[in-house]
FIGUPA-536730 format. One record per residue: residue number from 1; residue in three letters; x, y, z of N, C-alpha, C in turn. Coordinates in Angstrom, 2 decimals, padded with zeros to 5 digits. Each point is the difference from the previous one (the first is absolute). Layout:
<vonus>
- n	res	n_u	n_v	n_w	ca_u	ca_v	ca_w	c_u	c_v	c_w
- NUM	ALA	X	Y	Z	X	Y	Z	X	Y	Z
...
</vonus>
This chain:
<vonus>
- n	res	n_u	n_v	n_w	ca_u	ca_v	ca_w	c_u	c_v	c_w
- 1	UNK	010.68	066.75	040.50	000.88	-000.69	-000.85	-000.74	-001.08	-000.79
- 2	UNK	000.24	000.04	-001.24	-000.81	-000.71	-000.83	001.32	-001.45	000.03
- 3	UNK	-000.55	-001.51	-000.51	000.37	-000.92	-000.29	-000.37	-000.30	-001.21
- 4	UNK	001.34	-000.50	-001.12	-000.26	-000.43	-001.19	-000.64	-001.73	000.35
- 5	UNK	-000.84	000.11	-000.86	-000.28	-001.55	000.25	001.18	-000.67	-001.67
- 6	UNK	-000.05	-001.15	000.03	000.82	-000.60	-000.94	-000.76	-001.08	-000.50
- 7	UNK	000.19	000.42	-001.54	-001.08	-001.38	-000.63	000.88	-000.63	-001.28
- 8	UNK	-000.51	-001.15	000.72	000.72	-000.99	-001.16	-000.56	-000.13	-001.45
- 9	UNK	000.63	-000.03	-000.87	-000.55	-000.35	-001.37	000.59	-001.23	-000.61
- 10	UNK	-000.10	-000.70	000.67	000.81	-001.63	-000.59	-000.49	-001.12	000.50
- 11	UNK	000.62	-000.83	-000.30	-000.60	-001.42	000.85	001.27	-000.41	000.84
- 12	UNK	-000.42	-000.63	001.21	000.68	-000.50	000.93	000.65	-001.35	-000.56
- 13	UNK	001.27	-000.23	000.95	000.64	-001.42	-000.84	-001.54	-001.12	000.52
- 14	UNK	-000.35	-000.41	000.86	-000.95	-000.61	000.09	-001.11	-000.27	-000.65
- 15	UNK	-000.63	001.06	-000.30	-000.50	000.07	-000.86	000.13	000.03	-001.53
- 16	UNK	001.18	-000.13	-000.62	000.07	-000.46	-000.93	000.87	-001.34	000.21
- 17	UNK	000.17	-000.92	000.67	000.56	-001.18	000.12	-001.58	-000.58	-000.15
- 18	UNK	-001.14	000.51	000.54	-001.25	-000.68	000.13	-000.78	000.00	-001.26
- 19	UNK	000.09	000.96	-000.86	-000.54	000.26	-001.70	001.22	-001.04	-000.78
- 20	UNK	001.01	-000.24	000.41	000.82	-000.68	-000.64	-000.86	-001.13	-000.05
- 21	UNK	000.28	-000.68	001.31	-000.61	-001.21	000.73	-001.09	-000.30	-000.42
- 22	UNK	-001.11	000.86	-000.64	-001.51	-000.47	-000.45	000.35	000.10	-001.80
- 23	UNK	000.73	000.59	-000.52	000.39	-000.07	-001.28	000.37	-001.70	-000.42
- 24	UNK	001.14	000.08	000.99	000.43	-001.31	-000.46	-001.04	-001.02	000.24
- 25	UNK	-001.08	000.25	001.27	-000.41	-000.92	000.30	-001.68	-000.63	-000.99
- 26	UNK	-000.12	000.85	-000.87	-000.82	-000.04	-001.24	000.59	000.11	-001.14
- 27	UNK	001.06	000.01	000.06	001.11	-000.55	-000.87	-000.28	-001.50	-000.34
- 28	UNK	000.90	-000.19	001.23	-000.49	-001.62	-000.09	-001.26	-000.73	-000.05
- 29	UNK	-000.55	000.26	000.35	-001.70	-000.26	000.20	-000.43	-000.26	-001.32
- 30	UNK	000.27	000.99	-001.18	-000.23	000.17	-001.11	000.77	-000.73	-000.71
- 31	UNK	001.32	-000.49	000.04	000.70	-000.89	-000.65	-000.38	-001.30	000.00
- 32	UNK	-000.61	-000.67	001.34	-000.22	-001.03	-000.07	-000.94	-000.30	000.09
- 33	UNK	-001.26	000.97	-000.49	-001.50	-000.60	-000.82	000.36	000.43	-001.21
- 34	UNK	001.02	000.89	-000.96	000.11	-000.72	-001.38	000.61	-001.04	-000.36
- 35	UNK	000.86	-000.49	001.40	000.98	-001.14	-001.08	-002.04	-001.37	000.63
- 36	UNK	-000.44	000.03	000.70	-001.13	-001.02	-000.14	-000.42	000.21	-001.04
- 37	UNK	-000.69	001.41	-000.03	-000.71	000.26	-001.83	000.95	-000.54	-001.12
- 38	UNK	001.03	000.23	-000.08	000.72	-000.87	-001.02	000.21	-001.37	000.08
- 39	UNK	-000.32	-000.32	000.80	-000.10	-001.74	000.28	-001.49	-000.21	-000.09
- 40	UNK	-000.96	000.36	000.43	-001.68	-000.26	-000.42	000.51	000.43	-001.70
- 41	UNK	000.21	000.66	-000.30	-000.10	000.30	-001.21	000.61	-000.62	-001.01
- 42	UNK	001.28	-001.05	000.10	000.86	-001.20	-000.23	-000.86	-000.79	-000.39
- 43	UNK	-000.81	-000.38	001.54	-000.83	-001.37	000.09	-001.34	000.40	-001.02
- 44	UNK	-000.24	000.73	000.28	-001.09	000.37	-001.03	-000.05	-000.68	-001.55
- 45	UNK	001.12	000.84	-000.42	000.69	-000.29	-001.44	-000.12	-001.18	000.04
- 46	UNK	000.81	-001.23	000.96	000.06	-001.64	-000.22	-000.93	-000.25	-000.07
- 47	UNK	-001.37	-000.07	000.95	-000.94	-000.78	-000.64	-000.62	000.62	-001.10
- 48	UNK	000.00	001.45	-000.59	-000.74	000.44	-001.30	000.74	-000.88	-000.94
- 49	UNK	001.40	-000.30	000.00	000.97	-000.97	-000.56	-000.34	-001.22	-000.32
- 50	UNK	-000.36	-000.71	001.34	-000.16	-001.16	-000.08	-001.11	-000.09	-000.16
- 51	UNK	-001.31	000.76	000.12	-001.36	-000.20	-000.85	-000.16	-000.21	-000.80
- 52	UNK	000.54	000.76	-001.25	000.84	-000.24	-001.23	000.30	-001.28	-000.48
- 53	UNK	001.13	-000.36	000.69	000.30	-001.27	-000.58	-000.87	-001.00	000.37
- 54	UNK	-000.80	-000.02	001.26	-001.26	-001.21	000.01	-001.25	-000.19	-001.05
- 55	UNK	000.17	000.96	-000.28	-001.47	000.48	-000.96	001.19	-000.41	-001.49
- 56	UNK	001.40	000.51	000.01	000.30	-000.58	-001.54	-000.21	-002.07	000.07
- 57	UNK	000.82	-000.06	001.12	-000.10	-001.65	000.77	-001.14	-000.60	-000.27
- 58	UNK	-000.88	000.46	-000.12	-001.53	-000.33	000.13	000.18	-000.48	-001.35
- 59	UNK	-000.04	001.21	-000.70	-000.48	000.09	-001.52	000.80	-001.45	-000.82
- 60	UNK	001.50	-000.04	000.28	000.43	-000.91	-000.33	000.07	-001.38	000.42
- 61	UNK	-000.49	-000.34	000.99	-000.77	-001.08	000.06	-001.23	-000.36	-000.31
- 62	UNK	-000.62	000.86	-000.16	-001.56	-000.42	-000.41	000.09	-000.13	-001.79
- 63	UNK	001.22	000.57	-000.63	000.21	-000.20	-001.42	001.27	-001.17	000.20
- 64	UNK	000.59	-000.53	000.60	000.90	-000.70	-000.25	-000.20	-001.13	000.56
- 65	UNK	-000.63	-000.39	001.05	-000.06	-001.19	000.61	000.54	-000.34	001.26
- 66	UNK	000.89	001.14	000.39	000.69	-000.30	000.90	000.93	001.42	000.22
- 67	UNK	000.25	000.69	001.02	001.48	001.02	000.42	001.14	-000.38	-000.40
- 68	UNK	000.86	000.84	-000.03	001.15	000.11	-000.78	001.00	-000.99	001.23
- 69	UNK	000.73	-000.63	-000.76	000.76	-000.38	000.55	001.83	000.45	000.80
- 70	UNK	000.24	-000.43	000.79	001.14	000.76	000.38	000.36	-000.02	001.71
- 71	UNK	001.05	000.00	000.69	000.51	000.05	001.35	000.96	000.75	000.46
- 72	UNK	-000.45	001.27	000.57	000.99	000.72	000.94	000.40	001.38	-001.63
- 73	UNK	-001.62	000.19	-000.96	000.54	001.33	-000.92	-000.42	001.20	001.15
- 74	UNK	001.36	000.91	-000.32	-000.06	001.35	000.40	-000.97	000.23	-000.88
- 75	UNK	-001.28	000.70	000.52	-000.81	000.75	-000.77	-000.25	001.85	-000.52
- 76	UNK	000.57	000.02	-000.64	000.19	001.73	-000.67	002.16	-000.03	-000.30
- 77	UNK	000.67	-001.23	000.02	000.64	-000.07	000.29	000.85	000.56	-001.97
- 78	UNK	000.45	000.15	-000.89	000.41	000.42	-001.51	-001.02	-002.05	-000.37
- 79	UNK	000.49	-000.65	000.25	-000.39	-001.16	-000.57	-001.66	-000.99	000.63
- 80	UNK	000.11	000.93	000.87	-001.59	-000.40	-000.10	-001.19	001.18	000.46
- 81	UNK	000.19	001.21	-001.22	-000.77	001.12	000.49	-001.17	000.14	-000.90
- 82	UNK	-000.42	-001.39	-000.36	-001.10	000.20	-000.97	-000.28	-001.18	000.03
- 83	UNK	-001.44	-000.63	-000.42	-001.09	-001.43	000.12	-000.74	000.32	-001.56
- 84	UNK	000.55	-001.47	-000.55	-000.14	-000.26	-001.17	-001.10	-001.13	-000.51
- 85	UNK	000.14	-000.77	-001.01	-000.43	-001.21	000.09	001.47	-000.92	000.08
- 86	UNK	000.75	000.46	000.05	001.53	-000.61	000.15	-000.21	-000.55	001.77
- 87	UNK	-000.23	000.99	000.48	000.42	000.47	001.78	000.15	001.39	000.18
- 88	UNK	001.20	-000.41	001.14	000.46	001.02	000.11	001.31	000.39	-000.93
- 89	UNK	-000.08	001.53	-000.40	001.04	000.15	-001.37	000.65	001.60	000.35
- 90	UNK	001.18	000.09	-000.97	000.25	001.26	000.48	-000.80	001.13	-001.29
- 91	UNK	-000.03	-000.75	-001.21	-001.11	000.89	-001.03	-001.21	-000.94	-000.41
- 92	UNK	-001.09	000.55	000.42	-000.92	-000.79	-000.37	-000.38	000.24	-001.65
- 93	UNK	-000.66	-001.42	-000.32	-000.49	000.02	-001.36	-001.70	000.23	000.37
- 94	UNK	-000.67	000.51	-001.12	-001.17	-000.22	-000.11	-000.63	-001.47	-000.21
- 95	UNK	-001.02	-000.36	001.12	-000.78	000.82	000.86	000.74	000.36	001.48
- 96	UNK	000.45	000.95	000.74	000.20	000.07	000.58	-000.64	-000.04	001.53
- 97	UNK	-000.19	-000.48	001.09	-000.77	000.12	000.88	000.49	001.26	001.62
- 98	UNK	000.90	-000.12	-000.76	000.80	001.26	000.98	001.05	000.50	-000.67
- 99	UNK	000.40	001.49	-000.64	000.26	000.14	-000.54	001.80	000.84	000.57
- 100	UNK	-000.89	000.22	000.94	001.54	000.45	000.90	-000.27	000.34	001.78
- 101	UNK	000.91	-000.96	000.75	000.06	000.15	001.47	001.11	000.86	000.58
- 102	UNK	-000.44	000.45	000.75	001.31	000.98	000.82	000.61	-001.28	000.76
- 103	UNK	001.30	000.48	000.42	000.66	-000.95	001.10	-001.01	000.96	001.64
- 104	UNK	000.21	-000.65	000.81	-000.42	000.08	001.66	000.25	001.69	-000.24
- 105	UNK	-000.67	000.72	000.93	000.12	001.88	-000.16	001.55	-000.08	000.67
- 106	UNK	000.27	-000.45	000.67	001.70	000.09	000.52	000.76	-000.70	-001.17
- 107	UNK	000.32	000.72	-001.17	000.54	-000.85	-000.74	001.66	-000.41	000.37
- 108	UNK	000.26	000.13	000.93	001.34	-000.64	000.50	-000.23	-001.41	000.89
- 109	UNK	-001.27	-000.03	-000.08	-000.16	-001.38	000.43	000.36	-000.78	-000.98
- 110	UNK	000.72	-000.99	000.53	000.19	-001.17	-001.23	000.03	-001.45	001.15
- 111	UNK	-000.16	-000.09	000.77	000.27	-000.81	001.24	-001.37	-000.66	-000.91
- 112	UNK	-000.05	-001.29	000.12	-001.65	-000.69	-000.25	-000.93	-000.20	001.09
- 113	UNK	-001.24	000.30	-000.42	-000.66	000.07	001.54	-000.07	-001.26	000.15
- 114	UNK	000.14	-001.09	001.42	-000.36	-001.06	000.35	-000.73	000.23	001.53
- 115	UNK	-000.41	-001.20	000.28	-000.64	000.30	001.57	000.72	000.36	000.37
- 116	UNK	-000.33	000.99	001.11	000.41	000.86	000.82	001.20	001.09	000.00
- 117	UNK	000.25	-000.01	-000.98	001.18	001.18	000.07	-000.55	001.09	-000.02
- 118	UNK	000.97	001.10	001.12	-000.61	000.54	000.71	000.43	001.85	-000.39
- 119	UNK	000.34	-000.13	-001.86	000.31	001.41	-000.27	-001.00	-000.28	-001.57
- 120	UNK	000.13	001.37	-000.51	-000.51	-000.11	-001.50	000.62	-001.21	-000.81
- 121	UNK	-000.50	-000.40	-001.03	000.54	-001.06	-000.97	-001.18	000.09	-000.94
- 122	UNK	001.01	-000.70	-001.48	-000.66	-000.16	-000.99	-000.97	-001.15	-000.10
- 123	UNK	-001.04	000.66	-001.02	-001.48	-001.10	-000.06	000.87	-001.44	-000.28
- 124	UNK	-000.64	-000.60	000.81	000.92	-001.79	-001.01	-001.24	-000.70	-000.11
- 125	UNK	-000.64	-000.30	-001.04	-000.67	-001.01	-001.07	000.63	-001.41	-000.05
- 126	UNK	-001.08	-001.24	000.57	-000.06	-001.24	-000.13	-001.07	-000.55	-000.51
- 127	UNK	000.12	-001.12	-000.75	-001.06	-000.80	-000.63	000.55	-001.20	000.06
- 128	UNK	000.24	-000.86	000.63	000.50	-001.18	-000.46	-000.88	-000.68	-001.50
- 129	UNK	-001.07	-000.39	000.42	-000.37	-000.63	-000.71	-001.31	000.61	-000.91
- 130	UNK	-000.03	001.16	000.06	-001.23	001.10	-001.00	-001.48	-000.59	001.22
- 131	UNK	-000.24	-000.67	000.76	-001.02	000.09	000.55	-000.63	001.13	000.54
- 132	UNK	001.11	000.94	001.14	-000.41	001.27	000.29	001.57	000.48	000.52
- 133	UNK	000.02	001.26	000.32	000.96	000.49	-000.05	000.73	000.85	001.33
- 134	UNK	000.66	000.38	000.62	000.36	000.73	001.56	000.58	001.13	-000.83
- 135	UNK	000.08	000.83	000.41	000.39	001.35	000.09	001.01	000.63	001.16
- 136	UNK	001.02	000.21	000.27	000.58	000.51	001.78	000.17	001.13	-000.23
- 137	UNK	-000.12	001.03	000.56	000.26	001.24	-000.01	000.08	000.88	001.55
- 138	UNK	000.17	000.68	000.24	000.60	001.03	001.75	-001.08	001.17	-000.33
- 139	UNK	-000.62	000.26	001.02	-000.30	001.41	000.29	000.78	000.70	001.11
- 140	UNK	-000.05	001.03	-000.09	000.99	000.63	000.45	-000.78	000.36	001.80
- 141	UNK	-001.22	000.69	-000.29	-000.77	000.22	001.17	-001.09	-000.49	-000.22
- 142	UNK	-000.78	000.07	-000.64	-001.12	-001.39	-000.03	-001.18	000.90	000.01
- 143	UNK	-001.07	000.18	-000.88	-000.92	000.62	-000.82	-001.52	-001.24	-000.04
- 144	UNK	-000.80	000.53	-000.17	-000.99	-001.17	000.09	-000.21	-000.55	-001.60
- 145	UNK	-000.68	-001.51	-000.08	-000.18	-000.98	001.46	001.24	-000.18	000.62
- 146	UNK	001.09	000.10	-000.30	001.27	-000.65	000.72	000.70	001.23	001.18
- 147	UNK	-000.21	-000.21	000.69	-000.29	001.45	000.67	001.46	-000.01	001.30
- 148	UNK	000.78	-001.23	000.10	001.46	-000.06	000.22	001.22	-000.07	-000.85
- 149	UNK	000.84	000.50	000.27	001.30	000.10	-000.59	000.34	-001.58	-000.10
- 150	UNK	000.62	-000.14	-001.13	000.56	-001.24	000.12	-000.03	-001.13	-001.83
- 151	UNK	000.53	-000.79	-000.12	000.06	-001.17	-000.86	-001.63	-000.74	-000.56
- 152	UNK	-000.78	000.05	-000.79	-000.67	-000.39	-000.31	-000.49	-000.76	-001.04
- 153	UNK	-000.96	-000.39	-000.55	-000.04	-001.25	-001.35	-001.49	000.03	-000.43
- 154	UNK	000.17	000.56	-001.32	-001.12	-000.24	-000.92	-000.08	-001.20	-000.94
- 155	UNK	-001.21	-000.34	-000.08	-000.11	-001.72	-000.83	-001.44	000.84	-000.38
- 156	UNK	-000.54	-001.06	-000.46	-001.56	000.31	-001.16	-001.12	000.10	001.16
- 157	UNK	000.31	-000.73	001.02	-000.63	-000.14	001.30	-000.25	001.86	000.59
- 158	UNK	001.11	000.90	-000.18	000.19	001.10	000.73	001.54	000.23	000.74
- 159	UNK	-000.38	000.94	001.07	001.00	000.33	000.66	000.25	-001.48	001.25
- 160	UNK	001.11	000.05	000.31	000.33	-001.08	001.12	001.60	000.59	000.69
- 161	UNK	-000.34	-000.69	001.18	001.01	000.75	000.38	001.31	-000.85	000.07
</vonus>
């Protein structure tokens, strides 16, 4: 007497609860090293940003005598997205020293950056008195040199935290 043997051609529930289980589980894995890459990549943008405006900063003090004056400007904001010999302006005239700034890469930031706040916010520009100038701005995850997340401050000096 012969015996049929019996063969499966499918997958067991177990075994596909376990291909589920590694799907999802590089699923996620993968979601949350692009949302970092999009945050290195944020922070990136700010300081290529704010390089920008130190090097325009520069220029206009070394032709003017002094930094632009001003306390608590949103920078890339409609009214101060450009550096003039005025200041800061929303259309610059010739000569222009910056001709156009983005607002922060989260452009729903509108919060002003001050010490320590502890989400994105917009660049805020101080000069009291044209001597030198602060800068506040957020990184999101923190990129070198600034290599933590967090509230930070550019002046002519550099980065500070």
């Amino acid at each position: 007497m012969r015996t049929k043997k019996l063969s499966h051609s499918g997958f067991t529930l177990i075994e596909a609860f376990f291909t589920m289980f590694i799907i999802t589980l590089f699923t996620s894995l993968a979601a949350g090293y692009v949302q970092r890459v999009r945050q290195e990549a944020r922070d990136v943008k700010r300081l290529a940003d704010l390089r920008q405006v130190s090097a325009a900063l520069t220029l206009f003090e070394h032709q003017r005598g002094n930094y632009p004056l001003g306390t608590h400007v949103l920078l890339g904001a409609p009214e101060a997205s450009a550096l003039d010999h005025r200041g800061w302006v929303s259309a610059p005239e010739d000569p222009a020293y910056l001709t156009r700034l983005e607002p922060d890469p989260l452009a729903a930031a509108t919060l002003p950056c001050v010490k320590n706040v502890p989400q994105p916010c917009a660049y805020n520009y101080s000069s009291a008195d044209g001597g030198d100038y602060s800068i506040r701005f957020y990184l999101e995850h923190g990129v070198a040199p600034l290599s933590a997340p967090g509230t930070y401050q550019l002046t002519s000096q550099g980065y500070r935290p």
